[in-house]
C-alpha positions in Angstrom: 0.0 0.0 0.0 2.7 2.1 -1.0 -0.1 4.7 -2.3 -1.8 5.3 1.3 2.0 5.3 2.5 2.0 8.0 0.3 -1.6 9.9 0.8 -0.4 10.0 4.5 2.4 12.0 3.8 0.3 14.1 1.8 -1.9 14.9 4.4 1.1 15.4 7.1 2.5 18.6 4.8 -0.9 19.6 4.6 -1.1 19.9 8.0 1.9 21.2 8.8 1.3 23.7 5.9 -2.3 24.8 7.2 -0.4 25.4 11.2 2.5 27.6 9.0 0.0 29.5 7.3 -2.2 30.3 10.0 -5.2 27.9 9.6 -6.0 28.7 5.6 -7.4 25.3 5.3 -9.0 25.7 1.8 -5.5 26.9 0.0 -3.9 23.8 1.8 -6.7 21.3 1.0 -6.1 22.2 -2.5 -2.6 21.3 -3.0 -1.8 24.2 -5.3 1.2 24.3 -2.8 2.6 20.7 -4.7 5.5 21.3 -7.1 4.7 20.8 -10.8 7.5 18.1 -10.9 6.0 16.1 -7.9 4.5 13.7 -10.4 4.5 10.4 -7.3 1.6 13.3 -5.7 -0.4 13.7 -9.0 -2.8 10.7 -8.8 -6.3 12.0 -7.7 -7.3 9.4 -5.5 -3.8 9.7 -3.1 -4.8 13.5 -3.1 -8.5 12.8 -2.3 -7.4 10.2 0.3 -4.6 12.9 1.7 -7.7 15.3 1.3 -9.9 13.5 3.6 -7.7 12.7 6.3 -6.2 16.2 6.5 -10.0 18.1 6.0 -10.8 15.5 9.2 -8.3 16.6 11.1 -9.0 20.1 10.2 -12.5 19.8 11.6 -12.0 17.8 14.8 -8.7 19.8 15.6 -10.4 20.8 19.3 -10.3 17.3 20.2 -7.4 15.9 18.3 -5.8 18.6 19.9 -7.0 17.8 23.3 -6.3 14.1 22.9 -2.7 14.7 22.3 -2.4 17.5 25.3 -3.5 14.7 27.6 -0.5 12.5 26.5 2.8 14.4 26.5 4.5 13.7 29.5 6.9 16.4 31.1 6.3 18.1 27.4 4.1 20.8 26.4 1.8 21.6 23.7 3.4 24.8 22.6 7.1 23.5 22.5 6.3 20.5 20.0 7.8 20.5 16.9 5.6 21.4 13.8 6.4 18.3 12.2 6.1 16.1 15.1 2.7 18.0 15.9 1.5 17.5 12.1 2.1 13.7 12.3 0.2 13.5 15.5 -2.7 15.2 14.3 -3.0 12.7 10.9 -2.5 9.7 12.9 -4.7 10.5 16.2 -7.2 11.6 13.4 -7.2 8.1 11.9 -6.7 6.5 15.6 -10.1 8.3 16.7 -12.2 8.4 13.5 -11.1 6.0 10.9 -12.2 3.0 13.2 -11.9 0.8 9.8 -7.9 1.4 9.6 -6.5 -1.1 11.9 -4.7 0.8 14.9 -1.2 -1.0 14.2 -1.1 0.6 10.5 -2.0 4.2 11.2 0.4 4.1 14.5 3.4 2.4 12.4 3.1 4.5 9.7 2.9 7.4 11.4 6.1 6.2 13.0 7.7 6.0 9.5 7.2 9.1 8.4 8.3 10.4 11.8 11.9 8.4 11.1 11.8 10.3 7.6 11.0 13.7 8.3 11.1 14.0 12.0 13.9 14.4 14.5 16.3 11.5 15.5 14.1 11.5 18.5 10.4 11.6 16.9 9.0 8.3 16.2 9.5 7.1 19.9 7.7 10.5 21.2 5.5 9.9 18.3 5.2 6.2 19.5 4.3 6.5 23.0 1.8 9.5 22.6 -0.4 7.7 20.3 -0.2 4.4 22.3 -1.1 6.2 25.1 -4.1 7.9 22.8 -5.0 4.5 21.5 -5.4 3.1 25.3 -7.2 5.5 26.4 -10.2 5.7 23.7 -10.1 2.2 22.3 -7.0 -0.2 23.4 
């Protein structure tokens, strides 16, 4: 499923591109932000896929938000890293509302694309703040 792998990291720079810009979700959502030559990001069902999750995250960001404040241990909200915080968002997005994605495959590939555009450190905090999510609303 190399195209969901793919749709996933969509919807991650879309997030992270809608915090950046200051909440402009309908710019974001439309990908005009995607460079002409990004011809792996073309194909209209990744972007509707990368649509959906990112427009879901958009609209339940209160409680995505509030999900992940209730996780971070000796961290705070406000000193996350964008990226880190974008990747959060996508996964506890899928975690809470896409109840027909198995938990294992929205946590590990949020943990992949934390080990490829995250910090050294980001798919362990990554890790244990969505297991701790998971546990809480459905482990």
């Amino acid at each position: 499923m190399a195209s969901r792998r793919k749709a996933r990291i969509l919807a991650f720079q879309a997030l992270y591109a809608w915090d950046a810009a200051g909440g402009d979700a309908a710019d974001v959502l439309s990908f005009s932000w995607l460079a002409d030559d990004s011809a792996a990001y073309q194909d209209d069902e990744l972007k509707t896929y990368a649509r959906l999750m990112a427009a879901g995250a958009i609209e339940n960001i209160d409680a995505i938000d509030a999900a992940i404040k209730k996780h971070l241990e000796h961290w705070s909200f406000e000193r996350l890293k964008r990226v880190d915080l974008a990747i959060l968002r996508m996964s506890v997005y899928a975690l809470m509302y896409q109840r027909d994605i198995p938990v294992q495959i929205s946590i590990d590939e949020a943990i992949e694309i934390a080990k490829e555009f995250g910090s050294e450190e980001s798919y362990r905090f990554i890790n244990g703040v969505l297991d701790a999510v998971w546990k809480e609303i459905g482990g």
